[in-house]
C-alpha positions as CSV (number, residue, x, y, z in Angstrom):
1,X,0.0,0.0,0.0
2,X,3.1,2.5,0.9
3,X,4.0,2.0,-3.1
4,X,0.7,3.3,-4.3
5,X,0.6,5.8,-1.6
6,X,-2.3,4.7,1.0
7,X,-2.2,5.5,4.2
8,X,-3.5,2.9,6.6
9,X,-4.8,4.1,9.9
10,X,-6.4,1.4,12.7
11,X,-9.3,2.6,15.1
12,X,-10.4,0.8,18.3
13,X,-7.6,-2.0,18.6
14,X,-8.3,-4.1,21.4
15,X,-5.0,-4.4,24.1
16,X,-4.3,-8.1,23.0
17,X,-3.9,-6.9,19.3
18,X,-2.2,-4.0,20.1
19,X,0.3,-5.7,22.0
20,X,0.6,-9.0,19.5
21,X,1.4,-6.2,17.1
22,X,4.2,-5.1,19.6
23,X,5.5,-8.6,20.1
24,X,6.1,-8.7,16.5
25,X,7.6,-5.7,15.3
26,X,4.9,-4.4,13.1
27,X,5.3,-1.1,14.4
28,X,8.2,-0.9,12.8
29,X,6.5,-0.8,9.1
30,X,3.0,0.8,10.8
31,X,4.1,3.5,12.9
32,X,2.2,3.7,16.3
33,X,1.1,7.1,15.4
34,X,-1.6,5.2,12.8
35,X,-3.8,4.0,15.8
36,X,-6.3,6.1,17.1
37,X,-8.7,5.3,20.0
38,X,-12.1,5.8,17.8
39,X,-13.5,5.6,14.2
40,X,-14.4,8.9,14.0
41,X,-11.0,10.0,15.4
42,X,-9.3,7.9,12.3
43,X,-11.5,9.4,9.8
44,X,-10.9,13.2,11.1
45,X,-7.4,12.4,10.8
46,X,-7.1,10.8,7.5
47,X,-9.4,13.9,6.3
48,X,-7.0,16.7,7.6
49,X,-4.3,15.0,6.1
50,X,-6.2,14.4,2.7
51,X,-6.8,18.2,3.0
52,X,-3.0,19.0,3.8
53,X,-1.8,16.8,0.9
54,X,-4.5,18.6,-1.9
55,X,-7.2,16.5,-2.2
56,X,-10.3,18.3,-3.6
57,X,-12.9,15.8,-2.9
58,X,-12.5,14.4,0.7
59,X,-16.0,14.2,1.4
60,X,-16.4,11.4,-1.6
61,X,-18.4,8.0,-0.3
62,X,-19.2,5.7,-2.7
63,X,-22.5,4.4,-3.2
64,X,-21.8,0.7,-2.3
65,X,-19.7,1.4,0.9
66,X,-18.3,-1.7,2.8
67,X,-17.2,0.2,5.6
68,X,-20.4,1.7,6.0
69,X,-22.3,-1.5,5.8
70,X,-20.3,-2.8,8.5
71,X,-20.6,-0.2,10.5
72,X,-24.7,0.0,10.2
73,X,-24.5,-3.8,10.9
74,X,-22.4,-3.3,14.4
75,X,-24.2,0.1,15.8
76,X,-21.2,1.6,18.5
């Protein structure tokens, strides 16, 4: 995903997965600073940095929305 220029970011991790990821180095190729504690603080994140980098459109959902299904499926 780095090649093609994504940036991943994780929301909610549970303390087990956060510390298997600890146990096995993967902070070292997703930097700690990726997590965030919430969905909506991931997604206000990754918008401020679309905005910073130029994106026009970051308010763009498309009509068949996986994440959104998901979510609707597993009210918070």
């Amino acid at each position: 995903m780095r090649k093609r220029g994504i940036l991943v970011y994780f929301a909610n991790a549970k303390a087990v997965v956060r510390e298997t990821f600890d146990k096995c180095h993967f902070y070292e190729f997703v930097p700690k600073e990726n997590f965030y504690p919430t969905m909506r603080d991931a997604t206000c994140i990754a918008r401020q940095r679309q905005l910073e980098l130029g994106f026009k459109d970051t308010g763009y959902v498309p009509e068949h929305d996986r994440l959104s299904e998901v979510l609707s499926s597993h009210p918070m």
